[in-house]
C-alpha positions in Angstrom: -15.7 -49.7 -4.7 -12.1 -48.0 -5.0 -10.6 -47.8 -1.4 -9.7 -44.1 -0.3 -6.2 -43.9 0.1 -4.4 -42.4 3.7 -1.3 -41.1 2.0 -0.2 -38.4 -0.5 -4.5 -37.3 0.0 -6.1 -34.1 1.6 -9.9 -33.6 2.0 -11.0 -31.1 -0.9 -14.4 -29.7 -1.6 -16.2 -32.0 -4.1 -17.3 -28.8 -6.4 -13.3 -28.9 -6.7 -12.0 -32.2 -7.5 -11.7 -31.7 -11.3 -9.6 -28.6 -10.6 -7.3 -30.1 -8.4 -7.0 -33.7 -10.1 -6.3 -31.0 -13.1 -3.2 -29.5 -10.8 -2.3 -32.9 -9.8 -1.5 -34.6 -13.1 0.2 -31.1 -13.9 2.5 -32.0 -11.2 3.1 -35.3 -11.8 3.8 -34.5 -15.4 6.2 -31.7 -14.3 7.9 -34.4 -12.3 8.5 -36.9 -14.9 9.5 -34.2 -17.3 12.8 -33.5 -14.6 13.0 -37.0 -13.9 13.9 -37.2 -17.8 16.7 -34.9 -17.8 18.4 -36.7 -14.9 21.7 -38.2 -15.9 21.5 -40.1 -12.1 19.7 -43.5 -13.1 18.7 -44.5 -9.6 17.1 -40.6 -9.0 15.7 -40.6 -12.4 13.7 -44.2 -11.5 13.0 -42.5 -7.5 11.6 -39.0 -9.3 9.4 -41.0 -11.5 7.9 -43.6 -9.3 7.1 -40.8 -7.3 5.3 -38.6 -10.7 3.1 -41.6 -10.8 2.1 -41.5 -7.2 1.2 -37.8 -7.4 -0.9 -38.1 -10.6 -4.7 -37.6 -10.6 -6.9 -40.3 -8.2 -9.8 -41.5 -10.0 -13.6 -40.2 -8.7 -14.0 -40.9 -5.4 -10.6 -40.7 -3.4 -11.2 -37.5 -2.8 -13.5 -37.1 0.0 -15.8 -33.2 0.4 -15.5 -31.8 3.4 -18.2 -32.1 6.0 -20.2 -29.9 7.1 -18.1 -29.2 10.4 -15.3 -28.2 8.7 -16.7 -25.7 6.9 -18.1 -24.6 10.3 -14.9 -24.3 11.3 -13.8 -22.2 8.3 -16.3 -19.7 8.9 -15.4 -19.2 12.6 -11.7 -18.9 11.7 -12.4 -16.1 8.9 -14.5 -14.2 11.4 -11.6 -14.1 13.8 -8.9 -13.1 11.4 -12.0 -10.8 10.3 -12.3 -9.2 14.3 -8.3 -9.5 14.3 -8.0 -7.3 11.5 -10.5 -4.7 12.8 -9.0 -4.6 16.3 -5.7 -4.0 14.6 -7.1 -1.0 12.3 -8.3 0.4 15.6 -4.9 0.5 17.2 -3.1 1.9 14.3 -5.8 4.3 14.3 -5.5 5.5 17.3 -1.5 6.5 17.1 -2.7 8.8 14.9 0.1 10.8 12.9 2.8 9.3 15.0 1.6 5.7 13.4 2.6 2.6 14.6 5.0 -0.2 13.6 5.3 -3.8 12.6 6.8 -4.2 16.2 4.6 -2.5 18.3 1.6 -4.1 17.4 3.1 -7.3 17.3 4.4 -6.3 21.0 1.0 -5.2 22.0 -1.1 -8.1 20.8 1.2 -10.7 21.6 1.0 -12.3 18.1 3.2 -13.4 16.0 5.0 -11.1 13.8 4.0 -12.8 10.9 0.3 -12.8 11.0 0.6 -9.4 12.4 1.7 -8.6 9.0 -0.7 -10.3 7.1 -3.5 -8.9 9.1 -2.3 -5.6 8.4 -1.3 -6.4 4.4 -5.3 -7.1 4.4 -6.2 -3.8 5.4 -3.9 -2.3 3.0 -4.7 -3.9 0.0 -8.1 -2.7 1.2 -7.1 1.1 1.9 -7.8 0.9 5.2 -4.1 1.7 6.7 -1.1 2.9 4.6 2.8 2.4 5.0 5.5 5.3 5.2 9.7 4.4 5.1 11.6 1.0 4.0 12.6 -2.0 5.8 11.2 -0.1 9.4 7.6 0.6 7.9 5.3 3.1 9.9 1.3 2.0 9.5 -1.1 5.0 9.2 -5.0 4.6 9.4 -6.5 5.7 6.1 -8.0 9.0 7.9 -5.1 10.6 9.0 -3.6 10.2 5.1 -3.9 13.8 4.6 -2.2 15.0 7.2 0.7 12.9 7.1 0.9 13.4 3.0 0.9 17.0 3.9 3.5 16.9 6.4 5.7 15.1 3.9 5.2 17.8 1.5 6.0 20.5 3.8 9.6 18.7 4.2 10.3 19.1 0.5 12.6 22.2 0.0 12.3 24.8 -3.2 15.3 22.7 -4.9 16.3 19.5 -6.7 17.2 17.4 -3.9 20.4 15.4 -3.2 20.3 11.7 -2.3 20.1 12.4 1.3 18.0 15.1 1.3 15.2 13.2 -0.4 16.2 10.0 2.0 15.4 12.5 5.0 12.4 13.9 3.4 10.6 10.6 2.2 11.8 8.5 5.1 14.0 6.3 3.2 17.2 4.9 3.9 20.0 6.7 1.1 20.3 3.2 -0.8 16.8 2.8 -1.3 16.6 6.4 -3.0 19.4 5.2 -5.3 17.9 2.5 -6.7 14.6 4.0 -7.1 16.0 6.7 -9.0 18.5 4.3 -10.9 15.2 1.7 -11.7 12.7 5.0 -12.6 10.3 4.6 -9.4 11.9 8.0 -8.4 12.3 10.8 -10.9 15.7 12.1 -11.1 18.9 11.8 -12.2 22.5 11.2 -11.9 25.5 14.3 -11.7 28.6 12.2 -11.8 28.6 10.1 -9.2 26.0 11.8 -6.7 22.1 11.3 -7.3 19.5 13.8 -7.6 15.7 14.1 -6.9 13.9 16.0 -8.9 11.5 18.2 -6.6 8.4 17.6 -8.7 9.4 13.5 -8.7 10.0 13.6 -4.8 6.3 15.1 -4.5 4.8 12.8 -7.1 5.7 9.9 -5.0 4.4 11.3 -1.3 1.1 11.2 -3.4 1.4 8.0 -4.1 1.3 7.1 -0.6 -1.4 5.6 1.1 -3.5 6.5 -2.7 -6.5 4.7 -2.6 -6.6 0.8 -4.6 -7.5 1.5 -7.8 -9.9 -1.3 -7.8 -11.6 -2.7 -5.4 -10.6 -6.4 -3.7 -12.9 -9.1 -3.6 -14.2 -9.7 -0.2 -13.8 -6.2 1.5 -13.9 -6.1 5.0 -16.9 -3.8 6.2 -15.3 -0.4 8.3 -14.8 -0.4 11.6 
């Protein structure tokens, strides 16, 4: 019976062995490919020995996992799943003001990191929405109208100038340059100024916080 190996291994599900032996001699054909157009001799010989220990096992080296680690699964996806819901509640309940990366992160003690992917989640989702550029503002999905409206009201009767429509959308001046320059913005260029056009500036408020246009596997339920 072929000994399971210690090293180079992870435990899989069984009903997935063929995919990832399928990935693995993907890999280890990758590798050999670059260890082919080494010049290097020695790396060449390293790059493949090591193609050939990343290639496919045969049946049976790669153990399921048992039943307590799918136990375990389950109890970590319902915490991230109570995590998520706790943080909907808070951004929720800043209302219009919203909240950002940094305070929740500051008021859960988390790190910013999953913070983010927590929130992400919800997004993708339409639970919360986002406002502004590099500092992001989170919004719960019911106060969308109001804050879309508010936007609105900001827009004047007028093309806009570069910082108008950075003051107005809540976006630093750069950003409004390139998104006008790469056509995520309507408007155009006088010389060397930019210009928003009015109707493009109040296209993209209603983009914001717009619902997914389908719907993501694995929906969390609503709070």
């Amino acid at each position: 019976m072929t000994s399971t190996p210690t090293t180079g291994y992870v435990p899989v599900p069984v009903k997935d062995f063929a995919r990832f032996t399928t990935l693995a001699d993907e890999l280890g054909q990758a590798a050999r490919d670059l260890a082919a157009s080494l010049a290097d001799a020695p790396e060449r010989q390293a790059l493949a020995e090591h193609a050939d220990t990343a290639a496919a096992p045969t049946a049976n080296t790669i153990p399921g996992i048992p039943e307590a680690g799918r136990t375990n699964s389950r109890a970590t996806q319902a915490e991230a799943t109570a995590n998520r819901e706790h943080l909907c509640q808070q951004i929720a309940a800043t209302g219009t003001h919203g909240a950002t990366t940094a305070d929740l992160t500051t008021a859960n003690s988390q790190t910013a990191p999953r913070i983010h992917s927590a929130i992400r989640t919800l997004e993708a989702h339409g639970r919360v929405f986002r406002t502004g550029h590099g500092i992001i503002r989170w919004y719960a999905a019911e106060h969308r109208t109001t804050v879309v409206n508010a936007m609105r009201r900001r827009i004047p009767n007028h093309d806009l100038t570069a910082q108008e429509a950075a003051d107005a959308l809540g976006l630093p001046v750069p950003r409004i340059r390139e998104m006008v320059e790469t056509g995520q913005l309507d408007g155009r260029r006088v010389g060397k100024a930019i210009m928003v056009h009015r109707k493009g500036a109040l296209a993209y408020i209603d983009t914001i916080g717009a619902p997914p246009t389908t719907e993501p596997a694995n929906t969390p339920p609503a709070a």
